[in-house]
N, CA, C and O atoms as a GROMACS GRO file, in nm:
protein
  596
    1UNK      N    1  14.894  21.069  18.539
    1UNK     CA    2  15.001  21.001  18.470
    1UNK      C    3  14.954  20.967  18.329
    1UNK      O    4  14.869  20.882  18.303
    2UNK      N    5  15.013  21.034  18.253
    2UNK     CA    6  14.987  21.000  18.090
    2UNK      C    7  15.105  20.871  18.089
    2UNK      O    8  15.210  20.851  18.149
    3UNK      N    9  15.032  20.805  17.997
    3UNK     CA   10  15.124  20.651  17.898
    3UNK      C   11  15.127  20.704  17.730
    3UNK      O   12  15.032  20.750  17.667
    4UNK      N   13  15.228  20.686  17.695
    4UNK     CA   14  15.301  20.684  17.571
    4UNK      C   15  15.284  20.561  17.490
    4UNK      O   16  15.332  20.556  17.376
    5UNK      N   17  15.218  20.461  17.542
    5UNK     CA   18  15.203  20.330  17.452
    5UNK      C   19  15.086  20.318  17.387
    5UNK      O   20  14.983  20.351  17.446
    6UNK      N   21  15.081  20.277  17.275
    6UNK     CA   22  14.977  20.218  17.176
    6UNK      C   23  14.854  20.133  17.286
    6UNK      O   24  14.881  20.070  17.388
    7UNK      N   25  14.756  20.149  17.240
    7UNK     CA   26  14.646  20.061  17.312
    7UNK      C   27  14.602  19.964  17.198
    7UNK      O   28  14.596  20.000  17.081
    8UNK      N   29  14.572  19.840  17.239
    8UNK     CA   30  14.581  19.699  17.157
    8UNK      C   31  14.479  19.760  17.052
    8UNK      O   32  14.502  19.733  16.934
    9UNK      N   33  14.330  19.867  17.089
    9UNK     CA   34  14.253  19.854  16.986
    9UNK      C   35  14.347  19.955  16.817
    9UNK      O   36  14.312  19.934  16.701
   10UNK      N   37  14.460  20.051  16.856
   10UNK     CA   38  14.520  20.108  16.807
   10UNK      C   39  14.611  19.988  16.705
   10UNK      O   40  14.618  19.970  16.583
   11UNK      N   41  14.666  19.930  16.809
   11UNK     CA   42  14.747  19.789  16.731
   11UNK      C   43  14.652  19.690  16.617
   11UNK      O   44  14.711  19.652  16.516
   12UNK      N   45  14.532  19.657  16.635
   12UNK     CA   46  14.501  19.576  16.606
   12UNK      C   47  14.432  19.684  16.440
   12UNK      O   48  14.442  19.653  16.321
   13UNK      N   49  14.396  19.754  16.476
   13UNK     CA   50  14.349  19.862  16.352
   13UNK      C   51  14.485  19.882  16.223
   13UNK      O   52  14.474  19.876  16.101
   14UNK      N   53  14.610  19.908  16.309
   14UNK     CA   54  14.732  19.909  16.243
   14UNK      C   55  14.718  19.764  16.138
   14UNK      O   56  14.726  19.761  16.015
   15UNK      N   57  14.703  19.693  16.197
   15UNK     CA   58  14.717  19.538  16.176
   15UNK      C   59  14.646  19.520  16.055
   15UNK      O   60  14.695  19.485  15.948
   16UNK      N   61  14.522  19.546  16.080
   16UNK     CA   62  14.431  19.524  15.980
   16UNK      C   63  14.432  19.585  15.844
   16UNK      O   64  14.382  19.525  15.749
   17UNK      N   65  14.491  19.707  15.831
   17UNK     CA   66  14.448  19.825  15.772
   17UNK      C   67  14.651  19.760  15.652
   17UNK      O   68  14.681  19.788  15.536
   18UNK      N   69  14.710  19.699  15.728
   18UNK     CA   70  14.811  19.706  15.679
   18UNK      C   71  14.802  19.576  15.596
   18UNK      O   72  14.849  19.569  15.482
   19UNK      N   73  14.730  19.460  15.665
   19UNK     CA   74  14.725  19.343  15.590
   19UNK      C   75  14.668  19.331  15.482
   19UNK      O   76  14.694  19.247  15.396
   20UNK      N   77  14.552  19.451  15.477
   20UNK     CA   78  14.457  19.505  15.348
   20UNK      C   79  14.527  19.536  15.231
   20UNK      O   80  14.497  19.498  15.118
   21UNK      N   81  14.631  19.612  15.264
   21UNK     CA   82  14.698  19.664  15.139
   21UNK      C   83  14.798  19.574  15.125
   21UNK      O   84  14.812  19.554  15.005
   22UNK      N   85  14.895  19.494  15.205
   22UNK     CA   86  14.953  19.451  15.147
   22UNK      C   87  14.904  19.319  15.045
   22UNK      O   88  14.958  19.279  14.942
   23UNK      N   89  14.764  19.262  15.124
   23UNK     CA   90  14.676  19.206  15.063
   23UNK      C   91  14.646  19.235  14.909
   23UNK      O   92  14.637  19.142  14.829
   24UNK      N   93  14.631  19.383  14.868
   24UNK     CA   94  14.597  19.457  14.768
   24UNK      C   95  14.759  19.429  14.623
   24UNK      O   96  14.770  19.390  14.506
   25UNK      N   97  14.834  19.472  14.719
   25UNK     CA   98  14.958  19.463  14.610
   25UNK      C   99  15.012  19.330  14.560
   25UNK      O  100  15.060  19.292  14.452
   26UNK      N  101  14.988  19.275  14.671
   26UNK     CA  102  15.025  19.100  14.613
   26UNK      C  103  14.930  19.009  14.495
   26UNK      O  104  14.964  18.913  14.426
   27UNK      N  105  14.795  19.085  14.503
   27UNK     CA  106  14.697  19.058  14.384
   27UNK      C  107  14.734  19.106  14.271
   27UNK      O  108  14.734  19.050  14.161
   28UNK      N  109  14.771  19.231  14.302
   28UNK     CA  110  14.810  19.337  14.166
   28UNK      C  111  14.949  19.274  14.106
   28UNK      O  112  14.964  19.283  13.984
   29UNK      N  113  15.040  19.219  14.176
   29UNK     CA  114  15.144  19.152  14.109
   29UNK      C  115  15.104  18.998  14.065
   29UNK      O  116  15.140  18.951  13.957
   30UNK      N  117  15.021  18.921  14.164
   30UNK     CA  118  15.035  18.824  14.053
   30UNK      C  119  14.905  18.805  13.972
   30UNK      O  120  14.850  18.696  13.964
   31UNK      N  121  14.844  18.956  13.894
   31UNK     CA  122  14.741  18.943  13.816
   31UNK      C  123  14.790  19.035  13.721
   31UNK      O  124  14.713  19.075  13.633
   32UNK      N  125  14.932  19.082  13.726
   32UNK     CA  126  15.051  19.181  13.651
   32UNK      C  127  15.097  19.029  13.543
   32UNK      O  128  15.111  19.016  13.422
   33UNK      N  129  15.110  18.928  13.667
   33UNK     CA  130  15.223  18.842  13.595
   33UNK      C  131  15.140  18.736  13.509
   33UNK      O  132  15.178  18.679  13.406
   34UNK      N  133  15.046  18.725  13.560
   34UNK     CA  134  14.915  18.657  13.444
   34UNK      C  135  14.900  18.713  13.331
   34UNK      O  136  14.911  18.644  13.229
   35UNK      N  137  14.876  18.830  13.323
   35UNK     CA  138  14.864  18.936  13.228
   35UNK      C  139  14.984  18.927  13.098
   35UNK      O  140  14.977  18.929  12.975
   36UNK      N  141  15.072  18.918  13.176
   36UNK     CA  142  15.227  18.891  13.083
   36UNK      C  143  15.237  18.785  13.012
   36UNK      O  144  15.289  18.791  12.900
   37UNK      N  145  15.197  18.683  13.057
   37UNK     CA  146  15.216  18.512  13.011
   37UNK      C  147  15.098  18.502  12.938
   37UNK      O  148  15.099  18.408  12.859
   38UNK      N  149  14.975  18.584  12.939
   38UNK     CA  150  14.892  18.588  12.824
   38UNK      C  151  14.925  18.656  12.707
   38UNK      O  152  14.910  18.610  12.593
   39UNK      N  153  14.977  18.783  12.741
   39UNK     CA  154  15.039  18.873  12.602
   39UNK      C  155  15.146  18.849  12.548
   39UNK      O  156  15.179  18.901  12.442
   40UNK      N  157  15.237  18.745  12.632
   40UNK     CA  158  15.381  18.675  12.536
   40UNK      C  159  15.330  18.580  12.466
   40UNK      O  160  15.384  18.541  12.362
   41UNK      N  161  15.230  18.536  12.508
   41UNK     CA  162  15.148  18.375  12.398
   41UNK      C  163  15.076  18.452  12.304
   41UNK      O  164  15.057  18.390  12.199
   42UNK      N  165  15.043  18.532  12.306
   42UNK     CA  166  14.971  18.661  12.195
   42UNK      C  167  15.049  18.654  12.136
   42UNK      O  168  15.051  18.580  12.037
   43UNK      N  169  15.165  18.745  12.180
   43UNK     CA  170  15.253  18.751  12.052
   43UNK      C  171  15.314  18.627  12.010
   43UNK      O  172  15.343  18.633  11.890
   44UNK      N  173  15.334  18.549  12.049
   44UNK     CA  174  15.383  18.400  12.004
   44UNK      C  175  15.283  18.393  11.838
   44UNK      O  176  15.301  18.404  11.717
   45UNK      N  177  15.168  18.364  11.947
   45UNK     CA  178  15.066  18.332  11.843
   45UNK      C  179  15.035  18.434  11.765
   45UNK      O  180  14.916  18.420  11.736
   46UNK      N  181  15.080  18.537  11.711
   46UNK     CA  182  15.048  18.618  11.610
   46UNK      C  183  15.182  18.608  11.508
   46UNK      O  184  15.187  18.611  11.385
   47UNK      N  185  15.304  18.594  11.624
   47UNK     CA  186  15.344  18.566  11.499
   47UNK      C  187  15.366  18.430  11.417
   47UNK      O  188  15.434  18.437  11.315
   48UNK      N  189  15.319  18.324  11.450
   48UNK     CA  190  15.281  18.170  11.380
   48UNK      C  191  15.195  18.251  11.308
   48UNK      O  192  15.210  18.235  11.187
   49UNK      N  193  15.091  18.352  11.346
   49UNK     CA  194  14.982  18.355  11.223
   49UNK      C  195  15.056  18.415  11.075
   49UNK      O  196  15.035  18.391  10.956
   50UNK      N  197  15.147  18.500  11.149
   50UNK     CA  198  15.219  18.586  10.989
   50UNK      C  199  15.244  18.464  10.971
   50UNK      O  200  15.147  18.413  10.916
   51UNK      N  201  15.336  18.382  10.991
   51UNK     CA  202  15.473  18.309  10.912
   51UNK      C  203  15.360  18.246  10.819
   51UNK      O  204  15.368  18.251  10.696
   52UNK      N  205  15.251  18.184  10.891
   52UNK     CA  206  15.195  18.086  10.848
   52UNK      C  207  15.112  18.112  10.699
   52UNK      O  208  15.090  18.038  10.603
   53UNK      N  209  15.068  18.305  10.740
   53UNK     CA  210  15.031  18.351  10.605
   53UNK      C  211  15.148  18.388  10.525
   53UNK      O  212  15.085  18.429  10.428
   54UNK      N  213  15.226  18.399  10.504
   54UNK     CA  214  15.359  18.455  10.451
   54UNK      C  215  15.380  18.284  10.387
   54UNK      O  216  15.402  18.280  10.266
   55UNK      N  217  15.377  18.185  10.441
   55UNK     CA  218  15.400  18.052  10.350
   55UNK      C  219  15.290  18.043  10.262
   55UNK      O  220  15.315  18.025  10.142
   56UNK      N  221  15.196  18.051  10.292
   56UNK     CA  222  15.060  18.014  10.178
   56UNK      C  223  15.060  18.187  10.078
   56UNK      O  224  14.992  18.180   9.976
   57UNK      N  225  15.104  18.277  10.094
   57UNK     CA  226  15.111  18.342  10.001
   57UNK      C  227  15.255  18.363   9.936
   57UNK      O  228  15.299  18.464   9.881
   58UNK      N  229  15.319  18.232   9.957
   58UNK     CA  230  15.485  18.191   9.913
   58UNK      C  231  15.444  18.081   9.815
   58UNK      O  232  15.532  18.018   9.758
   59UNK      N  233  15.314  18.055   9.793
   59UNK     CA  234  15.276  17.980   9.744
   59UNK      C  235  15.216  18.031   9.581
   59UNK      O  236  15.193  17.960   9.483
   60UNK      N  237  15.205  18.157   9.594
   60UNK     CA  238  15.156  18.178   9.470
   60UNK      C  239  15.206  18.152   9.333
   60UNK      O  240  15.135  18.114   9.239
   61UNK      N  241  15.301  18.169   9.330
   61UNK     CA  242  15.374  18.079   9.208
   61UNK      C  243  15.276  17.960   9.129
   61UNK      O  244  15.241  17.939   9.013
   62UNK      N  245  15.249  17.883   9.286
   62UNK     CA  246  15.143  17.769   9.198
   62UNK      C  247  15.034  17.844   9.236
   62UNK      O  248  15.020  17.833   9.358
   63UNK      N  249  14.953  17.914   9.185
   63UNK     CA  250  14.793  17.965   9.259
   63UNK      C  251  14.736  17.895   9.270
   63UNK      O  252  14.648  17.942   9.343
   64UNK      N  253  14.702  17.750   9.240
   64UNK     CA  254  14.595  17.641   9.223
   64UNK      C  255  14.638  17.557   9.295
   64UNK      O  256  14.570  17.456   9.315
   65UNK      N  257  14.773  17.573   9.362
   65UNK     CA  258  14.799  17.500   9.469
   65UNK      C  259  14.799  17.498   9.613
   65UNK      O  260  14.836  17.406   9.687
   66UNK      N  261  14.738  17.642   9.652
   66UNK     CA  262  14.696  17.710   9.741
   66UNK      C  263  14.585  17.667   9.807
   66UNK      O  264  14.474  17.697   9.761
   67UNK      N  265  14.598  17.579   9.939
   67UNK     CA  266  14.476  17.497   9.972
   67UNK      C  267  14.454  17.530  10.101
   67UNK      O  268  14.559  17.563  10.157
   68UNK      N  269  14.332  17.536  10.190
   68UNK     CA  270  14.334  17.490  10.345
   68UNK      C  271  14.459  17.396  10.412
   68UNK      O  272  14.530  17.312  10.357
   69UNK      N  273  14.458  17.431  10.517
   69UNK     CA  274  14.536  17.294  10.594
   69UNK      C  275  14.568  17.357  10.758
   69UNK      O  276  14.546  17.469  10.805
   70UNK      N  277  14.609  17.276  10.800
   70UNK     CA  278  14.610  17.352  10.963
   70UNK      C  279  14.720  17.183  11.022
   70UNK      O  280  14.760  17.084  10.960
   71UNK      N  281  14.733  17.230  11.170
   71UNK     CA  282  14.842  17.143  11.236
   71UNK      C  283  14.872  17.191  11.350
   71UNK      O  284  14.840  17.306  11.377
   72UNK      N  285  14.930  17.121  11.428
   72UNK     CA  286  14.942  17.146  11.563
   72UNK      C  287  15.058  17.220  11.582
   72UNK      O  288  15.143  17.237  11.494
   73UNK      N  289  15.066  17.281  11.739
   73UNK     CA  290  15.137  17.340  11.786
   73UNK      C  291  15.205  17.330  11.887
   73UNK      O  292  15.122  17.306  11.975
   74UNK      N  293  15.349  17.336  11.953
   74UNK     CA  294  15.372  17.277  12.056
   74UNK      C  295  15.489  17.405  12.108
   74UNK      O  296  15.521  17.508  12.048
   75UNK      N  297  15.522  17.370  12.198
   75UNK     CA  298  15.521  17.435  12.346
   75UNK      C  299  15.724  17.417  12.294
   75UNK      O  300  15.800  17.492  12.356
   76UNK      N  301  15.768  17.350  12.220
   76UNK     CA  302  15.905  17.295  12.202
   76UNK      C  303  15.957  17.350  12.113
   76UNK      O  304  16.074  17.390  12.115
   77UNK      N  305  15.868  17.361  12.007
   77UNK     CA  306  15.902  17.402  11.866
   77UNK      C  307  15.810  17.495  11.800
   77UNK      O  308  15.786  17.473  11.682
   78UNK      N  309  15.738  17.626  11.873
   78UNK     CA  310  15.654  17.639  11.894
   78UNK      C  311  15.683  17.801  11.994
   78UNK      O  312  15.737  17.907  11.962
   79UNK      N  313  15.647  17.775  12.065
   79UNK     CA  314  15.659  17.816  12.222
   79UNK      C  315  15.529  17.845  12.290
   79UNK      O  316  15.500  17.901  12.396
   80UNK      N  317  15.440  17.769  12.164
   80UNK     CA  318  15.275  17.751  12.251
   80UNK      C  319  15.237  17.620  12.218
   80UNK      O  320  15.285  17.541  12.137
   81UNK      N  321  15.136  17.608  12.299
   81UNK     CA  322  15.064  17.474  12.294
   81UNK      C  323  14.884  17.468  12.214
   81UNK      O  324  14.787  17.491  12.286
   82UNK      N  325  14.871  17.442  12.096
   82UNK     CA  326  14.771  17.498  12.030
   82UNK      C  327  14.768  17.424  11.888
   82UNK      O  328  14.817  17.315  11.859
   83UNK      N  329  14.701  17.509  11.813
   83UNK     CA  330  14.690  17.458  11.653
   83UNK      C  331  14.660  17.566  11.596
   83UNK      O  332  14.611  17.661  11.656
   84UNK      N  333  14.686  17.565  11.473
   84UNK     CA  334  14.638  17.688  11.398
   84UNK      C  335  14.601  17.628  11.248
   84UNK      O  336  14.669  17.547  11.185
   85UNK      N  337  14.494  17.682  11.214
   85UNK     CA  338  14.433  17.662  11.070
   85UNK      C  339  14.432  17.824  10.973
   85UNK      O  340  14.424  17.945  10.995
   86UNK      N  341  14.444  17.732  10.863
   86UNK     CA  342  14.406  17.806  10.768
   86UNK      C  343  14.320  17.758  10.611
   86UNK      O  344  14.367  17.667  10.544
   87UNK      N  345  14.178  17.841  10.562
   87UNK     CA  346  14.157  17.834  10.544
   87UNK      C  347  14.181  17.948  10.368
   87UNK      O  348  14.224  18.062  10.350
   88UNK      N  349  14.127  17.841  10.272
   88UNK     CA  350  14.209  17.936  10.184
   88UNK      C  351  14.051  17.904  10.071
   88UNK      O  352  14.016  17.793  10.030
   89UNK      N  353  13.991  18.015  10.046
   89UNK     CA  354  13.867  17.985   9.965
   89UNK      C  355  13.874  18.060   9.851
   89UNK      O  356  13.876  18.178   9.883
   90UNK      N  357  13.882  18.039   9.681
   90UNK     CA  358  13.849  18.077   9.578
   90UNK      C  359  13.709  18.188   9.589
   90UNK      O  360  13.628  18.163   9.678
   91UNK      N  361  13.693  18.270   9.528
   91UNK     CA  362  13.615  18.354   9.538
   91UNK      C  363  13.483  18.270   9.426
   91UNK      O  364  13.368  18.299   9.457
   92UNK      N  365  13.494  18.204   9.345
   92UNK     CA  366  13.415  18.152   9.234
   92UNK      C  367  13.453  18.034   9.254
   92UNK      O  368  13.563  18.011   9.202
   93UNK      N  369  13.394  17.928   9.322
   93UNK     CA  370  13.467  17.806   9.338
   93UNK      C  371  13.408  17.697   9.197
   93UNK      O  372  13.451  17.586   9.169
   94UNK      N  373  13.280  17.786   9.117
   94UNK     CA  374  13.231  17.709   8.974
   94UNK      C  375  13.313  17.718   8.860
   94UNK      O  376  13.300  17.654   8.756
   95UNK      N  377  13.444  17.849   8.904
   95UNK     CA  378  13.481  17.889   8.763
   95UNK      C  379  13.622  17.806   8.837
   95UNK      O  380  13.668  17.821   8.951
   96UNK      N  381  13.666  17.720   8.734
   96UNK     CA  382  13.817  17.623   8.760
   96UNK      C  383  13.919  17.736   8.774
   96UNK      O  384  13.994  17.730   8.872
   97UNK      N  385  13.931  17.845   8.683
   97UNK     CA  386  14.081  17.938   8.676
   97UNK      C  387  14.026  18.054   8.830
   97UNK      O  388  14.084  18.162   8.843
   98UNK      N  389  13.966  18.030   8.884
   98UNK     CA  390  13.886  18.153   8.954
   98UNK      C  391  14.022  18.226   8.992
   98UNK      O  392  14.129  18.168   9.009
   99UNK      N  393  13.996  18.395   9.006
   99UNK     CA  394  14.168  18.520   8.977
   99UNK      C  395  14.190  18.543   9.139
   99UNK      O  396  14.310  18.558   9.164
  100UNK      N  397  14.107  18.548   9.252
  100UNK     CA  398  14.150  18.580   9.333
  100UNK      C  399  14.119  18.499   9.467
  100UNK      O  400  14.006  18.451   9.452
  101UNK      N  401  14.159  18.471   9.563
  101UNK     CA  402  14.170  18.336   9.708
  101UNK      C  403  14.170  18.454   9.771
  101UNK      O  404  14.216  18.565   9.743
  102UNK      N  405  14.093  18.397   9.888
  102UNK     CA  406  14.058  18.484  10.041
  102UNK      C  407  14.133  18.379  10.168
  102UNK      O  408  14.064  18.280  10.192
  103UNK      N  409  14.215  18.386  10.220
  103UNK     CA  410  14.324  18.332  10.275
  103UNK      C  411  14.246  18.372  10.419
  103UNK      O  412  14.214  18.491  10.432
  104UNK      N  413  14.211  18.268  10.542
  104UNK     CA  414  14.219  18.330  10.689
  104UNK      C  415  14.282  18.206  10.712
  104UNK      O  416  14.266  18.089  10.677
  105UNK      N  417  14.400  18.304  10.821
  105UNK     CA  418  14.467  18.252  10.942
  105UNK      C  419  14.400  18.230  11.088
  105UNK      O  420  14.343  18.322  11.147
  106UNK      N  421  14.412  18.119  11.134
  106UNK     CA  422  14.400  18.153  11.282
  106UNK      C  423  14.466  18.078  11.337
  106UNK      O  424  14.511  17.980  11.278
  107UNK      N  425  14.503  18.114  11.526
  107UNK     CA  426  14.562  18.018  11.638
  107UNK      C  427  14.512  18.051  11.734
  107UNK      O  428  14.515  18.163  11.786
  108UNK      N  429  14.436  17.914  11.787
  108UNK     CA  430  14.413  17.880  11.916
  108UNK      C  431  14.526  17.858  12.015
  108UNK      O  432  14.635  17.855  11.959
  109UNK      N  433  14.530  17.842  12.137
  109UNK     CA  434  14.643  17.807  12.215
  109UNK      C  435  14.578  17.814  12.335
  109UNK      O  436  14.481  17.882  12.368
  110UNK      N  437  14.662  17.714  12.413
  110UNK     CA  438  14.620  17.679  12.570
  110UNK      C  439  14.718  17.773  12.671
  110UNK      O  440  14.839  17.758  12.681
  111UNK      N  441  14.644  17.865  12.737
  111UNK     CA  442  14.789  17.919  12.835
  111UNK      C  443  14.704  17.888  13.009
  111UNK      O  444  14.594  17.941  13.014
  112UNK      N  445  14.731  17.841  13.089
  112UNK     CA  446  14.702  17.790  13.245
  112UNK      C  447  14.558  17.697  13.245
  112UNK      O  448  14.461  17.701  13.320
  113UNK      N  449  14.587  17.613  13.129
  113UNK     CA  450  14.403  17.511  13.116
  113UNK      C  451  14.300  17.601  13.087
  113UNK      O  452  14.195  17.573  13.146
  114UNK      N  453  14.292  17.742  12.983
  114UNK     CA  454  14.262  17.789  12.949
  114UNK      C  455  14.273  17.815  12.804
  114UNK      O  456  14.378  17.870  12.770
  115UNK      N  457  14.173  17.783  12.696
  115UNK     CA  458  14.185  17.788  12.585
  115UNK      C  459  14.174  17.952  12.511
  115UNK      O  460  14.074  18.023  12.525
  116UNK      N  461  14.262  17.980  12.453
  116UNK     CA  462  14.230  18.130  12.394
  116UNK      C  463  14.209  18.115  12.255
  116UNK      O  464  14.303  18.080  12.184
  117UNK      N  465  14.091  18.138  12.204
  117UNK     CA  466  14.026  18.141  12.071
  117UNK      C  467  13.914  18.024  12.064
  117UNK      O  468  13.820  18.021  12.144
  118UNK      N  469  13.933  17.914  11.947
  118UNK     CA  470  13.836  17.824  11.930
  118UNK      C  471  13.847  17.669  11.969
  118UNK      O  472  13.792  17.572  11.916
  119UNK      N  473  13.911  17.674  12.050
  119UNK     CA  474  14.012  17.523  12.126
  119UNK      C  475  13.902  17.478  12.179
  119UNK      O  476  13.803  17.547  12.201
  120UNK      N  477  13.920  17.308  12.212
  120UNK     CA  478  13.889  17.251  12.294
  120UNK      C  479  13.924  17.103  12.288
  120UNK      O  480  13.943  17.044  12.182
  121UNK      N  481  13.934  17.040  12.426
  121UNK     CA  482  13.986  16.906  12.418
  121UNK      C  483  13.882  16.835  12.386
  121UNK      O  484  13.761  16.849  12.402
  122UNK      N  485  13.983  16.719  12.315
  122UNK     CA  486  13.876  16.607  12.198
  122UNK      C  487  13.937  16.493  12.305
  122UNK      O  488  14.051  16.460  12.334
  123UNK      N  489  13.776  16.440  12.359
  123UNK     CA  490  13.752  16.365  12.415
  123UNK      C  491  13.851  16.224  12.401
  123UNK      O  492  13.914  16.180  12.497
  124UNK      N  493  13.853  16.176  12.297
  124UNK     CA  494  13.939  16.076  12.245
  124UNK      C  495  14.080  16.038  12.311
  124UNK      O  496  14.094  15.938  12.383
  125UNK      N  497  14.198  16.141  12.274
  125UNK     CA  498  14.333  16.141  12.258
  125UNK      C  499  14.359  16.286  12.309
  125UNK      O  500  14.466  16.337  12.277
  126UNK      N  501  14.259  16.366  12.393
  126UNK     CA  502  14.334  16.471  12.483
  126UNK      C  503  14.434  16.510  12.404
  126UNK      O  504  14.552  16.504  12.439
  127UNK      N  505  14.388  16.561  12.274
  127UNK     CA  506  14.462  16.613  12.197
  127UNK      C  507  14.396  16.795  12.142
  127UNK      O  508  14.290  16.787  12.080
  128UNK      N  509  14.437  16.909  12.158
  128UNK     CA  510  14.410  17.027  12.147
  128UNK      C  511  14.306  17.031  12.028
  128UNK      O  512  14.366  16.933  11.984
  129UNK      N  513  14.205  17.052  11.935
  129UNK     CA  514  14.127  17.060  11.853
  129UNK      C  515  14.016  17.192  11.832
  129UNK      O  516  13.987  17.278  11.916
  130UNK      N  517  13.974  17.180  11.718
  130UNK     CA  518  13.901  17.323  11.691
  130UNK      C  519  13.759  17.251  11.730
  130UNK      O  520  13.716  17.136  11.724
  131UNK      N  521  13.702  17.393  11.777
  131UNK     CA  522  13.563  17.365  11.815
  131UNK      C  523  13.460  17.412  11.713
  131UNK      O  524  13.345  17.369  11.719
  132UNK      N  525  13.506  17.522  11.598
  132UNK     CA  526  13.445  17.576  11.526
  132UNK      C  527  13.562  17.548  11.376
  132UNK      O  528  13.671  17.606  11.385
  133UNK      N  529  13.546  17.496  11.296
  133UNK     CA  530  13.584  17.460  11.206
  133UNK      C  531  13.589  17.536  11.041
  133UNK      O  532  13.671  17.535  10.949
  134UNK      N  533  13.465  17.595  11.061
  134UNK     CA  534  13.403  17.669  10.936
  134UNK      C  535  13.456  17.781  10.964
  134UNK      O  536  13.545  17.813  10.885
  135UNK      N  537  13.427  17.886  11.084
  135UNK     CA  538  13.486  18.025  11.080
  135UNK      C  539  13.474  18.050  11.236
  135UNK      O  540  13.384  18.085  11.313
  136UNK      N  541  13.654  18.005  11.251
  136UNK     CA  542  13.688  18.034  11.374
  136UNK      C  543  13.692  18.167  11.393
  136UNK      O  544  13.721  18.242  11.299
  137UNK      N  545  13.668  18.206  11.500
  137UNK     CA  546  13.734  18.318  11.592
  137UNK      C  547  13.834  18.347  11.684
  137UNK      O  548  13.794  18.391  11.792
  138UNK      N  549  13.938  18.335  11.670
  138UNK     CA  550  14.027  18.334  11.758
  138UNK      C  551  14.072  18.521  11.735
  138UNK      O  552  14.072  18.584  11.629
  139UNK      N  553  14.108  18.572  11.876
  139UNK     CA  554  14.163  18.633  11.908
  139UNK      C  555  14.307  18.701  11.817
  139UNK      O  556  14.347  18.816  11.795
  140UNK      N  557  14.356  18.559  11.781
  140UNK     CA  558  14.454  18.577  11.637
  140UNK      C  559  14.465  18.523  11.523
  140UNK      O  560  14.538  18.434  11.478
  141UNK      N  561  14.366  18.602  11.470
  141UNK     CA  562  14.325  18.559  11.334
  141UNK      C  563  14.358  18.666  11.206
  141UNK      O  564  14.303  18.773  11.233
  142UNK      N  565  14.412  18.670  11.109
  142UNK     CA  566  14.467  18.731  11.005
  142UNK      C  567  14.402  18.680  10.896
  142UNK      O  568  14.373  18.561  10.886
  143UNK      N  569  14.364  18.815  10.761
  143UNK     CA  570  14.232  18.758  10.618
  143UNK      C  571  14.343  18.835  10.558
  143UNK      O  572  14.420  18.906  10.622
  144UNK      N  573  14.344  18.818  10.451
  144UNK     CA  574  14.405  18.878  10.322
  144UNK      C  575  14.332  18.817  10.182
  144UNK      O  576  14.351  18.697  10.202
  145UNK      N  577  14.292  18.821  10.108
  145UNK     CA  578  14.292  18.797   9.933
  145UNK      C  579  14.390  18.833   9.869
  145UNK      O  580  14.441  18.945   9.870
  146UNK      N  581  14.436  18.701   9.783
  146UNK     CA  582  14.504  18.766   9.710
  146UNK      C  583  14.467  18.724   9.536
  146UNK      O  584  14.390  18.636   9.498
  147UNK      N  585  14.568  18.842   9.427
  147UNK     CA  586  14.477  18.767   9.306
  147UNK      C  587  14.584  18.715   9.170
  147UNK      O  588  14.700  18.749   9.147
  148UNK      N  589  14.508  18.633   9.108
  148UNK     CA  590  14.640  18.549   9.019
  148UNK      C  591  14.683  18.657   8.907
  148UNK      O  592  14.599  18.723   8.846
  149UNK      N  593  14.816  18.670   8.888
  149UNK     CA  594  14.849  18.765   8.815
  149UNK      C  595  14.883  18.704   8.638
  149UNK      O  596  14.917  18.784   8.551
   0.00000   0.00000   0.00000
């Protein structure tokens, strides 16, 4: 007498072999959807970096008025949570008329308690802050010079 039914070690192999992969695809989607919510804050934050260079070189009109400055970023008005600096350095900072400024942009930003670029919380007021001040690295950072005409 032959049987037509599965034997438990058959079942239990099924079992395993199936929980694996579905195991497999449910990683791959939510390390798809991580992936996404990092590269929409990318682009967020790249484009704060244009606008932000596009104002300081809206500035040339006054060339001597063209300074550093940086400020926060928010999640409202914004659509990240971060800061971004910019640093704006005369090429001859001895000569007063000096002809051409070296302009860097950058933005830090927080996406899942994860800082991307030069962030970190300031002990104080748990308020977003640069960790490197002089010459950040962030991930989105933009240089241009430009020269007084």
């Amino acid at each position: 007498m032959k049987k037509n039914a599965f034997s438990s070690l058959e079942l239990l192999l099924t079992i395993v072999i199936s929980v694996i992969m579905i195991n497999g695809i449910v990683i791959s989607i939510i390390n798809s959807m991580v992936l996404n919510e990092l590269n929409q804050s990318y682009s967020i934050a790249i484009n704060i970096a244009r606008a932000k260079m596009e104002q300081t070189i809206g500035q040339k009109s006054n060339f001597d008025s063209i300074t550093s400055s940086g400020g926060p970023l928010t999640r409202s008005s914004d659509g990240i949570l971060g800061r971004y600096r910019i640093d704006a350095v005369f090429d001859a900072p001895s000569i007063p008329a000096s002809n051409i400024v070296n302009i860097h942009v950058a933005v830090c930003w927080q996406v899942r308690g994860r800082f991307i670029g030069d962030c970190e919380i300031v002990a104080t007021n748990n308020e977003i802050g640069w960790k490197v001040m002089a010459n950040p690295t962030s991930p989105c950072a933009l240089r241009t010079a430009i020269a007084r005409r």
